[in-house]
N, C-alpha and C positions, 0 to 999 in steps of 0.2 A: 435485477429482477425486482421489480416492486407492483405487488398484488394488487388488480385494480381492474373493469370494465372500460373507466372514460375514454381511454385513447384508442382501445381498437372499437368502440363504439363510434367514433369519431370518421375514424377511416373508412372502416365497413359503409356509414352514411355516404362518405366520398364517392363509393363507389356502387350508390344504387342499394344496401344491401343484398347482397349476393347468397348469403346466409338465410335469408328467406323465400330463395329461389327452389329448392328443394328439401322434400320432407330427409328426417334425420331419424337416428337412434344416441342417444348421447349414453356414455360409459364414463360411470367415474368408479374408484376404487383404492384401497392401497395396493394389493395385488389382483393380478387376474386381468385385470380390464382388458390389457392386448388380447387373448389369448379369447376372451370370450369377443370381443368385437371380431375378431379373425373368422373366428367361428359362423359369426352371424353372417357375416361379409360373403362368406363359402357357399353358405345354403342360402344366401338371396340371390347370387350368383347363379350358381344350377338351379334356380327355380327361375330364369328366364331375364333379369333384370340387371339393369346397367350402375352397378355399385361402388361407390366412393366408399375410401376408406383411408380414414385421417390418424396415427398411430404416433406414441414418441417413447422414448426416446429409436433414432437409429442405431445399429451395427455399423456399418460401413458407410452406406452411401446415404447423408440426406434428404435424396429424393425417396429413400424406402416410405420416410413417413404420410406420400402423399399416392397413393394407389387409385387406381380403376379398372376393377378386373383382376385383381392379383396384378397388372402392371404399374414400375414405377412412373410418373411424369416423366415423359421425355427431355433430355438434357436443352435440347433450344428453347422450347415450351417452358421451361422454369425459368430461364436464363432470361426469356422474353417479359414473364409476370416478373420476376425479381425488380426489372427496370423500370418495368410502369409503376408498382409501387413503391421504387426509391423517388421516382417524380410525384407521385402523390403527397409521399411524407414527408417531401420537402415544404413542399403548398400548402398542407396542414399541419407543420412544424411550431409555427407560434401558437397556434391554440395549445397543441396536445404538450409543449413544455419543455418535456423528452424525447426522443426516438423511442420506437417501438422494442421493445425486447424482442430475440431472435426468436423466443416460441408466440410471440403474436405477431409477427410477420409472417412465419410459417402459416398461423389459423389463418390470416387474412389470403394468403395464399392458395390455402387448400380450401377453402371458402370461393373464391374466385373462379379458379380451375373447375372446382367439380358443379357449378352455375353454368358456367362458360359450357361444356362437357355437355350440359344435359341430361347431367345423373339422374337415374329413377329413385337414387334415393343415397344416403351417405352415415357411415356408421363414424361415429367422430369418438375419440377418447378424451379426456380430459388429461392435462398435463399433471398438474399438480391440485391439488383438492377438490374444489366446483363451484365455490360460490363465486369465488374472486377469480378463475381459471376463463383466460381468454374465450376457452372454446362455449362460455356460458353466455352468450349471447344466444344459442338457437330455442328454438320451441320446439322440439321434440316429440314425435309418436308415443316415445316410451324413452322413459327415463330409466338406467341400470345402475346398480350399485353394487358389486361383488363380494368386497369385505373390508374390512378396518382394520388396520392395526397399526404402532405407533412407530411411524415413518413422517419425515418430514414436521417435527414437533417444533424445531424453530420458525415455522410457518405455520402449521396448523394449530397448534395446540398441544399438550403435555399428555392430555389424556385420550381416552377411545374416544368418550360425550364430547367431547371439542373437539375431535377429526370426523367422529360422526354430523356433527355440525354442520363441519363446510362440505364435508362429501355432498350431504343431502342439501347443499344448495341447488345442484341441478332439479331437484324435482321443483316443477312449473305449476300453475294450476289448473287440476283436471287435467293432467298425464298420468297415465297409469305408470306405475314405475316398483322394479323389481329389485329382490333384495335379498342376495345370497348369504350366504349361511356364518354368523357374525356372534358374538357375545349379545348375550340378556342386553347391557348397559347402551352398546351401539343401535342395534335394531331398536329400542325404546325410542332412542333419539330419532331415528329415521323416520319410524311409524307415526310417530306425532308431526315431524314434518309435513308428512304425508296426510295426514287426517289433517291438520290445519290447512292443507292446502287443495282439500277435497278430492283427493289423487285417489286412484284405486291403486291397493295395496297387494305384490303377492311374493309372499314371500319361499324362497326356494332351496331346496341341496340336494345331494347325489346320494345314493344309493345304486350297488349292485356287486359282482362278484368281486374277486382280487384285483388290484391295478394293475395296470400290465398294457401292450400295443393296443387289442381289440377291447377294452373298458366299455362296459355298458353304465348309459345313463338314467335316471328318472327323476323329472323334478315331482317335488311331492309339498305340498300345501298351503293351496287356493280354495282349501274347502271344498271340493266337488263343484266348483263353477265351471271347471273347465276338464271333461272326463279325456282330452284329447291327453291331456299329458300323463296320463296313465294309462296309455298304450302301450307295449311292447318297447323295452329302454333301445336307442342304438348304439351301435358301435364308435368310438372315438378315437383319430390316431393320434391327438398329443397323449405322450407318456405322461403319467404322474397322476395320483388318486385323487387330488388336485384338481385336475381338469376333470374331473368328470363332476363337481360343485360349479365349474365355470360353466359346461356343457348346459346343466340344469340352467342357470344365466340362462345363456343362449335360448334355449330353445321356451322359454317361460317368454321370454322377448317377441319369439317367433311366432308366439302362440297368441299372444294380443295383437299382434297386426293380422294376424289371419281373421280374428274375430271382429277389427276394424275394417274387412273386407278383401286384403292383398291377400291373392292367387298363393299359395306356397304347397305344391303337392307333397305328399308326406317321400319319394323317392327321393325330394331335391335334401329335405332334412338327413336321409338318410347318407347320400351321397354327400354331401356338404363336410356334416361332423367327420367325415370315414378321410377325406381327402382335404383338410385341413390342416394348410403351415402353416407353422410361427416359429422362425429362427430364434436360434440362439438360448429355448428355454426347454431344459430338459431332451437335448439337442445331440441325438449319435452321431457326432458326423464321421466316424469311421470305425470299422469292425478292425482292423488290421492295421495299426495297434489300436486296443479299444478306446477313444478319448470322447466324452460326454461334455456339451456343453450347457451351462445354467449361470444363468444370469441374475443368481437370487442376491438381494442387496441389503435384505433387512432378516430378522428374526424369523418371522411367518413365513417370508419366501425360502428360507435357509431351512426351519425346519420340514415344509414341501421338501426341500431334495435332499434330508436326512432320512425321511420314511419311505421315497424311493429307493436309497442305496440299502437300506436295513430289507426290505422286501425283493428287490432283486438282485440285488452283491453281497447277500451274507458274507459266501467265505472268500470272496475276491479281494485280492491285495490292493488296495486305494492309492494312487497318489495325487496327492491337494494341490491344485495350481493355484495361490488365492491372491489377487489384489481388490483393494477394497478403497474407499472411498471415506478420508479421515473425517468425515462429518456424519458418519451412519452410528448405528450402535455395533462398535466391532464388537466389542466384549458377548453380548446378545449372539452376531454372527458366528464370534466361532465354537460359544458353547454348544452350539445347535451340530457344526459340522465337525470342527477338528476331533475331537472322540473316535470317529470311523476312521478316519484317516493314518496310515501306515506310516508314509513320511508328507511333507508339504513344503512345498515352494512357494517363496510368497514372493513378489514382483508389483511392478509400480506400472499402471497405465497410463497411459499421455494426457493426462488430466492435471490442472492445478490444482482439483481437492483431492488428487489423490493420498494416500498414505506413505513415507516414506515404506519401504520393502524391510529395512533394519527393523525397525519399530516394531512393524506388525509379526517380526521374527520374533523377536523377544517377548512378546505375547504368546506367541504360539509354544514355544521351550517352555511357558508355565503350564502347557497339557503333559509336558512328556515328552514332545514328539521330538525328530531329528527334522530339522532344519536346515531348507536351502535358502539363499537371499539371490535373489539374481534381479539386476539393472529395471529389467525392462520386458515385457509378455516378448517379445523374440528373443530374446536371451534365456527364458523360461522354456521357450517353446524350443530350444537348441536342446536345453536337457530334458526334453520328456519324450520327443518325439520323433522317430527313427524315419527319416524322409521313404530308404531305399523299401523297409515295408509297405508304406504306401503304393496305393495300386489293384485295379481290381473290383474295388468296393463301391467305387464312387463312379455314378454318371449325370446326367442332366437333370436337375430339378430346380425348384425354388431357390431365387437368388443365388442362382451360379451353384451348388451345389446340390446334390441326394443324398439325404437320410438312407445311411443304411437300413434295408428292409424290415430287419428282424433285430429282435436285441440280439449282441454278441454272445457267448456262450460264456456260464459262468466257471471261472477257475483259470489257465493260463496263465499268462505273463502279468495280468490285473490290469486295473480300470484308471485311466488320468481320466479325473474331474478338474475343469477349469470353471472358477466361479468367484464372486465376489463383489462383481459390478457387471453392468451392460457395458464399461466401456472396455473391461480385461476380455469381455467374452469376445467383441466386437474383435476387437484387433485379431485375438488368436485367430477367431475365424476368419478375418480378411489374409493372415497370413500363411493360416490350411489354404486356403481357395488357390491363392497366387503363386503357394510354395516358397513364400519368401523368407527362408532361412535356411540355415546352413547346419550340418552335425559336427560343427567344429564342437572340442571338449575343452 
C-alpha cells in the first residue's frame, strides 16, 4: 500500500471518469462509516432510488463490498470488469510505475459498475483516512465524518489533530459536510477544514432512551436551521448505543439532500433506519447457543461493545473469542474487553498480520483470566459452539443469514462474544453459515 491519488487518477481518466458519472455521499471515519453509510443506503433505497453502495473491508465474499440494492455484483459481472481493468493496467502500467493496490482496483471497480448500472446515486466509504484514500477522487453531495480516534497511526498520524487531518481531507469546497460526535481537539481540526474550505458545517449526536433493538435517534445541532431534525427520533435496528450517534450521521446527511432538493419522504427514513444490516457488527447470529458477533478492532470500537455487554449481560457468563491483528493497540483492546469476560479463547485468523494466539494468551493471563489457545477461528469455533443446538433460530436474511429477532434472554448457559478483527469475525461467520466444523474435543 502506498498512499497516493496519481495512479487511480490515472486509470479513472482511462476510463472516461466514471466517478463523475453519478452524484455520491462520501463517508470517512475511524469507526462507524459502514454502519452509517448502510444506513443511508437503506433509506435511499425505500425512498424510490437505485443505490450504489461501496463498503470495506469484507466478511466473506469480496464482492459484499461492491452493492446495488442491498445486492452483491454478480459473480460474471465482476469477473468481466476484473479483465477489462487488468487490460487497462497493463496500457497504463509504464506511466503509473506500480500496479494498483487491491483496494484501488476495487474503487476503480465499483466506480465503473455503479456508472455502467446507472445508479441514481452511490454512497462510497472511504478505506483508510481521506485525503490520500483512493475513494478521494469524488465530488460529493455531502461530505461525512463519524469520529476519530487513534487507529491506523502508522499512516495517519500519532495523534487525534493528525487523524483529524487526513479524515477531513474528503471535505471539497462548498460541500456541506457532517460531523459526529468527536473530541474538542478533532472537531477543531475538522471545522477549520471546513471554514477554510467554505463548507457548510453541522455538526451532530444521538440522544434518547436506553440502547437496546428499537433505539430511538435525534440529531441535535445545526442551530435551528433545520427544524426537520427535531422531529419525533426513529427507531433503529443495529444494536449498540453507538449507532444511534451514527444514525444521527445518517439522517443529518439525509437531511441536506432533501434541502438540495432529493424526494426522501419521512416513511422511507423511518422504514430504512428500522430494516437496516450490517453484518458482523454487534451481530446475534444465534439465540441457541447465544453467540454475538463484533468486529471491534481498535479501543473506541472495543469500548462500543464493552458498554453493550455491561447494559445488556450484566449477570450473563461471557466467553471471549478474541483474535486480533498484531499491528492494532492490543494492550488498548483488551483493557476495554477482557474485564467482562469469564474465560477467553484467543485464536489466530488467516491473516499475515495477525497475532500469534500464544502471545495474545499471555497477555490475556495478566487480567486473571483462564485461557484457551487454539490453532485457528475453526478450532475456536469447535470449543464454543455445540452444532446439534443449532436450529430453529435461523432463516433467510441478509448475506445468507437472519439475525435473531430479539436479543436472547439474559441468564442461561451465557453469551460467546467473537471479536477482535473483521477478519476473526468473517471467518466465524462464514463457518456458522456453511456449518463447517465439527464438535470434535
Amino acid at each position: 500500500m502506498k498512499l497516493g491519488l496519481g495512479k487511480i487518477q490515472k486509470v479513472l481518466e482511462g476510463l472516461g471518469h466514471p466517478e463523475r458519472k453519478f452524484p455520491s455521499i462520501h463517508i470517512a471515519g475511524t469507526n462507524g462509516k459502514g454502519s452509517t453509510a448502510a444506513m443511508i443506503a437503506s433509506v435511499l433505497k425505500k425512498a424510490g432510488f437505485r443505490v450504489g453502495l461501496y463498503t470495506s473491508p469484507h466478511l466473506v465474499d469480496f464482492r459484499e463490498r461492491v452493492q446495488i440494492d442491498g445486492e452483491m455484483i454478480a459473480k460474471k459481472e465482476c469477473e468481466a470488469l476484473i479483465e477489462e481493468l487488468q487490460r487497462l493496467e497493463k496500457n497504463v502500467g509504464a506511466p503509473l510505475g506500480t500496479p494498483l493496490s487491491f483496494f484501488e482496483f476495487m474503487t476503480v471497480l465499483a466506480f465503473l459498475y455503479f456508472s455502467r448500472q446507472k445508479v441514481d446515486i452511490a454512497v462510497i466509504e472511504t478505506g483508510l483516512g481521506g485525503r490520500f484514500d483512493a475513494t478521494n477522487v469524488l465530488n460529493p453531495l455531502v461530505s461525512v465524518i463519524t469520529t476519530i480516534g487513534l487507529d491506523h497511526t502508522e499512516h495517519l498520524g500519532k495523534t487525534l489533530e493528525a487523524i483529524a487531518f487526513e479524515k477531513a481531507g474528503i471535505i471539497k469546497p462548498g460541500v456541506p459536510v457532517v460531523c459526529g460526535e468527536m473530541s474538542p481537539e478533532a472537531l477543531g481540526v475538522i471545522r477549520n477544514v471546513a471554514q477554510g474550505c467554505k463548507s457548510p458545517f453541522a455538526g451532530v449526536g444521538g440522544e434518547g432512551r436506553a440502547p437496546g433493538r428499537a433505539e430511538r435517534v435525534s440529531p441535535v445541532g445545526r442551530k435551528g436551521e433545520s427544524p426537520n431534525l427535531r422531529q419525533d427520533p426513529s427507531p433503529i435496528s443495529l444494536l449498540g448505543h453507538h449507532q444511534q450517534k451514527n444514525a444521527a450521521c445518517a439522517l443529518a446527511a439525509i437531511e441536506i439532500l432533501k434541502e438540495k432538493g432529493w424526494p426522501i419522504p419521512a416513511e422511507a427514513i423511518i422504514f430504512g433506519l428500522k430494516n437496516t444490516k450490517w453484518p458482523g457488527r454487534l451481530e446475534m447470529i444465534s439465540k441457541n447457543p447465544p453467540l454475538l458477533l463484533d468486529g471491534a478492532h481498535n479501543p473506541q470500537a472495543m469500548a462500543a461493545l464493552r458498554l453493550f455487554l455491561e447494559e445488556e449481560y450484566r449477570s450473563v457468563p461471557i466467553t471471549l473469542v478474541l483474535g486480533v491483528m498484531a499491528d492494532k493497540d492490543i494492550r488498548g483492546l483488551l483493557d476495554e474487553i477482557v474485564p467482562l469476560a469469564d474465560q477467553v479463547i484467543t485464536t489466530r485468523p488467516n491473516s499475515r498480520r495477525a497475532l500469534d494466539p500464544s502471545v495474545l494468551a499471555e497477555m490475556v493471563r495478566g487480567y486473571g483470566k483462564e485461557v484457551v489457545v487454539t490453532k485457528n477461528v475453526k478450532e475456536a469455533m469447535e470449543k464454543t459452539i455445540s452444532p446439534p443446538l443449532m436450529g430453529g433460530d435461523e432463516g433467510e436474511g441478509g448475506h445468507g443469514i437472519t439475525l435473531s429477532p430479539t436479543l436472547p434472554p439474559q441468564g442461561g448457559g451465557g453469551l460467546t462474544v467473537i471479536t477482535g478483527s473483521l477478519f476473526t469475525v468473517g471467518e466465524a461467520r462464514e463457518l456458522f453459515v456453511n456449518r463447517d466444523y465439527s464438535q470434535r474435543r
